[in-house]
C-alpha positions as a Markdown table, in Angstrom:
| # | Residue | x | y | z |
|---|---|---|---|---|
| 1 | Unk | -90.6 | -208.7 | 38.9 |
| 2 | Unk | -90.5 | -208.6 | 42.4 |
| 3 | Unk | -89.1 | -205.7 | 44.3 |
| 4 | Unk | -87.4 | -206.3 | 47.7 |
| 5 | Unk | -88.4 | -203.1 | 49.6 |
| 6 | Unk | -85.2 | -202.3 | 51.1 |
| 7 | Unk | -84.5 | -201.6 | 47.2 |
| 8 | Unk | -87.5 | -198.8 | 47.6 |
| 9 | Unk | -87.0 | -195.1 | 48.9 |
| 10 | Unk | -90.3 | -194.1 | 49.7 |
| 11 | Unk | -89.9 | -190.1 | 50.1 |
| 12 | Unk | -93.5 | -188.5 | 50.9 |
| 13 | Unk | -94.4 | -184.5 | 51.1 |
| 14 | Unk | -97.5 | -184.1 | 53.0 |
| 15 | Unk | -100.4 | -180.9 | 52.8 |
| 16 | Unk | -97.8 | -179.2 | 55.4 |
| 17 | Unk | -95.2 | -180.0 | 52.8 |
| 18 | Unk | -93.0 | -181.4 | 55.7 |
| 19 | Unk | -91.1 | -184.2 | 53.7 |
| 20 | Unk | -90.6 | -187.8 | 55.1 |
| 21 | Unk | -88.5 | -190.5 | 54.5 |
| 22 | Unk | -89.4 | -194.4 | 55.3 |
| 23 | Unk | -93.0 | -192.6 | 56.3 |
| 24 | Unk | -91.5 | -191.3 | 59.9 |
| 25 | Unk | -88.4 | -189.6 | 59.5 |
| 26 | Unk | -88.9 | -185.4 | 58.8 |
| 27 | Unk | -86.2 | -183.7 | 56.7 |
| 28 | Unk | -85.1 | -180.8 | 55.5 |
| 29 | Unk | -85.8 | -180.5 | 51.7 |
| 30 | Unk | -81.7 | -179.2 | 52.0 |
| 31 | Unk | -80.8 | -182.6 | 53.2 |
| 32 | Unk | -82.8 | -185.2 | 50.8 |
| 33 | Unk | -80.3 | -185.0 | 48.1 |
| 34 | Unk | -77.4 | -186.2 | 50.0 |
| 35 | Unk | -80.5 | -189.6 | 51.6 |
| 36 | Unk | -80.8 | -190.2 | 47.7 |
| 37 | Unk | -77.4 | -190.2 | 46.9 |
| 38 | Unk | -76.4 | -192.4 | 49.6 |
| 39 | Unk | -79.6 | -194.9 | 49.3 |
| 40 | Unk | -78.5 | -195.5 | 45.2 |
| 41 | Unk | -74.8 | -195.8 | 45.8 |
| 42 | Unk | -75.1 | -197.6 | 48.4 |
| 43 | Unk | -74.0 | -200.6 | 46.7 |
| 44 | Unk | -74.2 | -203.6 | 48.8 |
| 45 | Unk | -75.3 | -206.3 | 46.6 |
| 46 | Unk | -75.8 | -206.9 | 43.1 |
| 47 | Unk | -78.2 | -206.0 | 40.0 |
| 48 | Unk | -80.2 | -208.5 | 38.6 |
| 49 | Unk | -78.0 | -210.1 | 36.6 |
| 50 | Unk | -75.8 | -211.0 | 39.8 |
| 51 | Unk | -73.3 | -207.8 | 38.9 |
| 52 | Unk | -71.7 | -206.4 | 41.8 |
| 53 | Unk | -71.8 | -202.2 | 41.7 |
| 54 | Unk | -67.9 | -201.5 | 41.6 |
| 55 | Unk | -68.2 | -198.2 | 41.0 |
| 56 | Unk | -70.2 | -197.2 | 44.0 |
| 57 | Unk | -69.2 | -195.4 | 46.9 |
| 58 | Unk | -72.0 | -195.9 | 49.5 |
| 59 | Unk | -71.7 | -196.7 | 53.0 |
| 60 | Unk | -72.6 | -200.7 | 51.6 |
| 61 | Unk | -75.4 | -201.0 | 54.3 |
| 62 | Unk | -77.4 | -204.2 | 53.9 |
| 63 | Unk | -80.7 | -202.1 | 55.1 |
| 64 | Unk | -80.2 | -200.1 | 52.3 |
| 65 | Unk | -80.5 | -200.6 | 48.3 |
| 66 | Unk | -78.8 | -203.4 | 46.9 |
| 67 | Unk | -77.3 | -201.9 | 43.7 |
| 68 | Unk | -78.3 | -198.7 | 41.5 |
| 69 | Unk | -79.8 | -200.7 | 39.3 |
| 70 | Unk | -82.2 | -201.9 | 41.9 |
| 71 | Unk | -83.0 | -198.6 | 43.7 |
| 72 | Unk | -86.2 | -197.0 | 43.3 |
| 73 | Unk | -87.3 | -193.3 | 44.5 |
| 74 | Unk | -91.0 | -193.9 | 45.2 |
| 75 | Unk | -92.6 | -189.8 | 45.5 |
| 76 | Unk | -96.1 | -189.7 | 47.0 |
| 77 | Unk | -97.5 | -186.0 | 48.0 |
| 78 | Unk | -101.0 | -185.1 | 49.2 |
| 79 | Unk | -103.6 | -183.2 | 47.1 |
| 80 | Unk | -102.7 | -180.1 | 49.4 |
| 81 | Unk | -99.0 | -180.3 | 48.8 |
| 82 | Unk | -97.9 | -176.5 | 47.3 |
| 83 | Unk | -96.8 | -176.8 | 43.9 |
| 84 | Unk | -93.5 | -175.2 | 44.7 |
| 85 | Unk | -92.7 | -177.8 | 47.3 |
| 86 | Unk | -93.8 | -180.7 | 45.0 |
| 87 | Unk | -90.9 | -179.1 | 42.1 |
| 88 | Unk | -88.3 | -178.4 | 45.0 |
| 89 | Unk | -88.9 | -181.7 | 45.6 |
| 90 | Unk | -88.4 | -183.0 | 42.6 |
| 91 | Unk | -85.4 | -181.2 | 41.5 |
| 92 | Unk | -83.8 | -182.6 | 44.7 |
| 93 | Unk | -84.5 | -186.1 | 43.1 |
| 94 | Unk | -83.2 | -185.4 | 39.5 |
| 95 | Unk | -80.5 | -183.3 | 41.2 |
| 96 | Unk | -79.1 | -186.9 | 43.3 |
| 97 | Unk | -79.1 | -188.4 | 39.9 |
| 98 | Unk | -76.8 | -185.8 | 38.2 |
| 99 | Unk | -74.3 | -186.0 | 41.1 |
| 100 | Unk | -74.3 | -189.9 | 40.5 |
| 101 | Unk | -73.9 | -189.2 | 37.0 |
| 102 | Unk | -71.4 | -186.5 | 37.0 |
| 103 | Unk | -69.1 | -188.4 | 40.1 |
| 104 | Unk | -68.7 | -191.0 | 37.8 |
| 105 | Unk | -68.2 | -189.3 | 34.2 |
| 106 | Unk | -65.4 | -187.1 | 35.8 |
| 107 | Unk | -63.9 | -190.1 | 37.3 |
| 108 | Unk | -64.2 | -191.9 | 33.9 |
| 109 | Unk | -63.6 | -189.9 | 31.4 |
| 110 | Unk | -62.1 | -186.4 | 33.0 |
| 111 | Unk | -65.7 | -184.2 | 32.2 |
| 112 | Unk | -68.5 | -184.0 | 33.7 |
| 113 | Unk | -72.1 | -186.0 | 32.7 |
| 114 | Unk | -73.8 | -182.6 | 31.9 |
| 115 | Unk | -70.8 | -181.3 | 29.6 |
| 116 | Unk | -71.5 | -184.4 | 27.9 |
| 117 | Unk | -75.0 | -184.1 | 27.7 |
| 118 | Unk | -74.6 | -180.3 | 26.1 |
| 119 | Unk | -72.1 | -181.6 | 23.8 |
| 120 | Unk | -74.4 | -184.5 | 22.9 |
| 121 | Unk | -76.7 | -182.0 | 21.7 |
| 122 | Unk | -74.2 | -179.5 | 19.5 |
| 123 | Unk | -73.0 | -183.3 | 17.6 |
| 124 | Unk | -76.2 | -185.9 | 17.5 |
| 125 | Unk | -74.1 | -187.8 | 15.1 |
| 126 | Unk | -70.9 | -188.3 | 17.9 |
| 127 | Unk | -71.2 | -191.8 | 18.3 |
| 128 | Unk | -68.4 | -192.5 | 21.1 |
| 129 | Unk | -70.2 | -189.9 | 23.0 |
| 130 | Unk | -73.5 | -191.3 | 22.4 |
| 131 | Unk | -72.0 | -194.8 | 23.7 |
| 132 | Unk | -70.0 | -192.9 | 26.8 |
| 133 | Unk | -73.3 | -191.2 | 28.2 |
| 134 | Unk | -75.5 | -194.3 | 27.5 |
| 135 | Unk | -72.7 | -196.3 | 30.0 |
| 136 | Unk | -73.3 | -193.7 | 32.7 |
| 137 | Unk | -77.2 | -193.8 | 32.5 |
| 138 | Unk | -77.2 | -197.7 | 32.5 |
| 139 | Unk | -74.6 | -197.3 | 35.6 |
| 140 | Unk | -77.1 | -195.0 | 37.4 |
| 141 | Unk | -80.5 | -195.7 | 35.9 |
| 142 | Unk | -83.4 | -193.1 | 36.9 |
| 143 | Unk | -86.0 | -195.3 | 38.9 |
| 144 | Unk | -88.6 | -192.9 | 40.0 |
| 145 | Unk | -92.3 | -194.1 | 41.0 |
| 146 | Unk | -94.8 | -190.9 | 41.7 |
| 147 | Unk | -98.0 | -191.8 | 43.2 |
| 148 | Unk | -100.8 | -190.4 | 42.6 |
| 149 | Unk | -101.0 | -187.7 | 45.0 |
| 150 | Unk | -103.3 | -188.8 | 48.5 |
| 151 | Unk | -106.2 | -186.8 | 49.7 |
């Protein structure tokens, strides 16, 4: 499959650990959830199957990701990267994901993604919440590439 860039986030922490986005623009590790956020719900254009993202909120720039299901957080670091930057890092990443999630589980059905998820795990067997957090996953599918860190 082919991947149109502007569907790719390329987020890169270097042996400094100063974080970039797009290779030129330095951020605070305080400001990259809100970049991920807005690059996945941006919502412009359509998945693959030619579905429009009607639950999105993004700004619907056509520099940005097309759809959610399109969007892809590509992680590179350097060898010399501290660990605890790499894992800040990280979380930030995971952490635009659960906002996604949660937005849109309160919004559907009045709790939040991760009360779901804790819930999911007291009652394996509760199939309509089973079905209820699958939808919000598929609606805001993890995409994350992580390079294999540079020298």
């Amino acid at each position: 499959m082919e991947v149109n860039q502007k569907n790719v986030l390329e987020i890169n922490i270097n042996s400094t650990n100063e974080i970039l986005i797009e290779g030129k623009h330095i951020v605070q590790i305080e400001n990259v959830r809100q970049l991920i956020v807005d690059f996945i719900d941006n919502g412009v254009g359509t998945d693959v199957e030619g579905n429009k993202c009607t639950w999105c909120n993004g700004k619907k720039n056509n520099e940005s990701s097309d759809h959610p299901d399109k969007a892809i957080i590509k992680l590179q670091s350097n060898r010399n990267t501290s660990y605890a930057s790499y894992i800040a890092l990280q979380n930030e990443i995971i952490g635009a994901y659960s906002e996604l999630r949660n937005k849109l589980s309160q919004s559907l059905y009045g709790k939040s993604f991760d009360s779901m998820l804790t819930n999911f795990k007291k009652d394996k067997n509760n199939k309509v919440l089973h079905s209820k957090i699958k939808l919000i996953k598929a609606k805001y599918p993890q995409h994350i590439l992580e390079e294999v860190p540079i020298e």
